[in-house]
Residue frames relative to the residue before (quaternion, step in Angstrom):
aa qw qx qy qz dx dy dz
X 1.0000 0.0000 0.0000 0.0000 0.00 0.00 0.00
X 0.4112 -0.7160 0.5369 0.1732 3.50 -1.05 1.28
X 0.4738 -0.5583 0.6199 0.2821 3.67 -0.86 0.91
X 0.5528 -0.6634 0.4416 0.2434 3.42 -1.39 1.07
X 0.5796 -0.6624 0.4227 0.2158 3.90 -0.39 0.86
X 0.3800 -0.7748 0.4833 0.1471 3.69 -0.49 1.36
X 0.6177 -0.6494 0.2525 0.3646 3.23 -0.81 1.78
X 0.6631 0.4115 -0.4504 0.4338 3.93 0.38 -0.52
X 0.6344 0.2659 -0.4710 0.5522 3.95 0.60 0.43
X 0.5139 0.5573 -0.5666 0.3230 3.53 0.23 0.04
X 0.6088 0.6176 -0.2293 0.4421 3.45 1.26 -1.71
X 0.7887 0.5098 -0.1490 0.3096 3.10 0.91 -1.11
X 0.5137 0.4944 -0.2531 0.6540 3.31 1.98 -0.67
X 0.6496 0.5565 -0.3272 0.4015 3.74 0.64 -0.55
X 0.5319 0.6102 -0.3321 0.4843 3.60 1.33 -1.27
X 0.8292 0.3408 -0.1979 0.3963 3.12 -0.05 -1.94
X 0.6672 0.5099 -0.4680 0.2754 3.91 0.62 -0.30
X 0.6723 0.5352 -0.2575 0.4420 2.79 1.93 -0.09
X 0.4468 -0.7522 0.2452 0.4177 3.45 1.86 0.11
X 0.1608 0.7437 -0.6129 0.2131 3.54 0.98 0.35
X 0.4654 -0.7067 0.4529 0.2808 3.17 -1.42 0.27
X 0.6496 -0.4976 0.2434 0.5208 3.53 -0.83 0.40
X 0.6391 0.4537 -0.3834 0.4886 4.13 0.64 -0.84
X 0.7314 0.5118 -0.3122 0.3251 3.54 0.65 -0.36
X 0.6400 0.4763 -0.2510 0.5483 3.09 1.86 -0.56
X 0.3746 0.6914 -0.3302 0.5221 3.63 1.78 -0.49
X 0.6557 0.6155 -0.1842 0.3966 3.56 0.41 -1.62
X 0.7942 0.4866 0.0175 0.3635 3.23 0.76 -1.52
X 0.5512 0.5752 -0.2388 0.5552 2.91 1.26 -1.24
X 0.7018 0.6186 -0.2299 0.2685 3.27 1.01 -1.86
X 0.7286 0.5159 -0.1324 0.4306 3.19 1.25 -1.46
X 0.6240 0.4719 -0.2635 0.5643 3.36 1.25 -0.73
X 0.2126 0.8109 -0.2524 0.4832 3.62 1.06 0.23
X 0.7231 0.2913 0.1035 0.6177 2.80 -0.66 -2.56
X 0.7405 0.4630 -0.3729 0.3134 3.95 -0.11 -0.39
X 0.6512 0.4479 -0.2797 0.5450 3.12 1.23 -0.69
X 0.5870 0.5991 -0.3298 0.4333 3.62 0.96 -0.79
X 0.7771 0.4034 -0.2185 0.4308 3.45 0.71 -1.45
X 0.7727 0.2668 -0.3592 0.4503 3.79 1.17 0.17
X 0.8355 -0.3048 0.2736 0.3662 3.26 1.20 1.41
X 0.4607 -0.6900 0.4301 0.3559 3.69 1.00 -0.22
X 0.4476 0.6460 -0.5612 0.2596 3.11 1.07 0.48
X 0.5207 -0.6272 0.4631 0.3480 4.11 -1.27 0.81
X 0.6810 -0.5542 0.3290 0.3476 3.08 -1.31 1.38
X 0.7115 0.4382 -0.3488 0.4245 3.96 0.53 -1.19
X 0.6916 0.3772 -0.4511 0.4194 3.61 0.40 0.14
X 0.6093 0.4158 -0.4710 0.4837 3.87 1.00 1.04
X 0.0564 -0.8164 0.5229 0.2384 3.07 -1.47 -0.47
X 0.8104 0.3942 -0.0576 0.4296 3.66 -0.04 -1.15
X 0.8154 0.3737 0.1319 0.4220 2.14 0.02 -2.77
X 0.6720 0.3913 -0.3467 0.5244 3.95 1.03 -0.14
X 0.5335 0.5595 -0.4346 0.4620 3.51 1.23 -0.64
X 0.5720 0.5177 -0.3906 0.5022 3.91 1.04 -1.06
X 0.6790 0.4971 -0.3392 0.4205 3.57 -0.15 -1.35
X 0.6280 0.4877 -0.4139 0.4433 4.08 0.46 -0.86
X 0.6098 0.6280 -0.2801 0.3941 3.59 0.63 -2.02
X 0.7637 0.5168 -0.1183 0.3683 3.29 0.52 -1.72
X 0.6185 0.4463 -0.2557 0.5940 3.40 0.98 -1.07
X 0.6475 0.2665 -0.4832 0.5257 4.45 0.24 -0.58
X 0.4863 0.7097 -0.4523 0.2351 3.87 0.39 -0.47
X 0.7343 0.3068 0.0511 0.6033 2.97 0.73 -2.06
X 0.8816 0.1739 -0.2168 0.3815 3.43 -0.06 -1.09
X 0.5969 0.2451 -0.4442 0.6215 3.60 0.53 0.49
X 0.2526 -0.5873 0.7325 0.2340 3.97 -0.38 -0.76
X 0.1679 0.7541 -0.5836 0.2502 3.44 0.40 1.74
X 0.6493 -0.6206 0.3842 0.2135 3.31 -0.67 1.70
X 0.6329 -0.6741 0.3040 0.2292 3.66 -0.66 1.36
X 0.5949 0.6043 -0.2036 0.4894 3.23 1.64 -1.09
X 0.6959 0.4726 -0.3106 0.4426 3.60 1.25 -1.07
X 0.6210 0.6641 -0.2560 0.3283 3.10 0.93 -1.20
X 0.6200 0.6465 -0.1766 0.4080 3.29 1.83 -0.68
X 0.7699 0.4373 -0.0806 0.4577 2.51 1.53 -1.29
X 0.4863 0.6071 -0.2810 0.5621 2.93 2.26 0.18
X 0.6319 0.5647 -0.2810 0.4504 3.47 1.19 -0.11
């Protein structure tokens, strides 16, 4: 029995069954990353809303991350 795949290869099997391109799955990977980083390593399924706000907010203000990324960070 195969141990259960860690969510950045899940993301990553999920992208490509869906053909995204590689910079687009790069992108992603990237942002999900920074999200997990910026609350501490905690795993995405144990947030929700209110941490998704707090990320958004924080590239907004404290970095001055272009509106377009920030989307694509959402």
């Amino acid at each position: 029995m195969n141990p259960p795949k860690k969510l950045l290869d899940q993301v990553r099997d999920a992208l490509r069954v869906k053909h995204y391109s590689y910079r687009t799955e790069q992108a992603y990977l990237h942002w999900i990353t920074r999200y997990i980083l910026f609350h501490g390593k905690r795993h995405p399924a144990e947030m929700g809303a209110p941490q998704v706000a707090a990320f958004l907010t924080y590239l907004a203000v404290q970095e001055h991350v272009a509106a377009s990324n920030q989307n694509q960070a959402l």
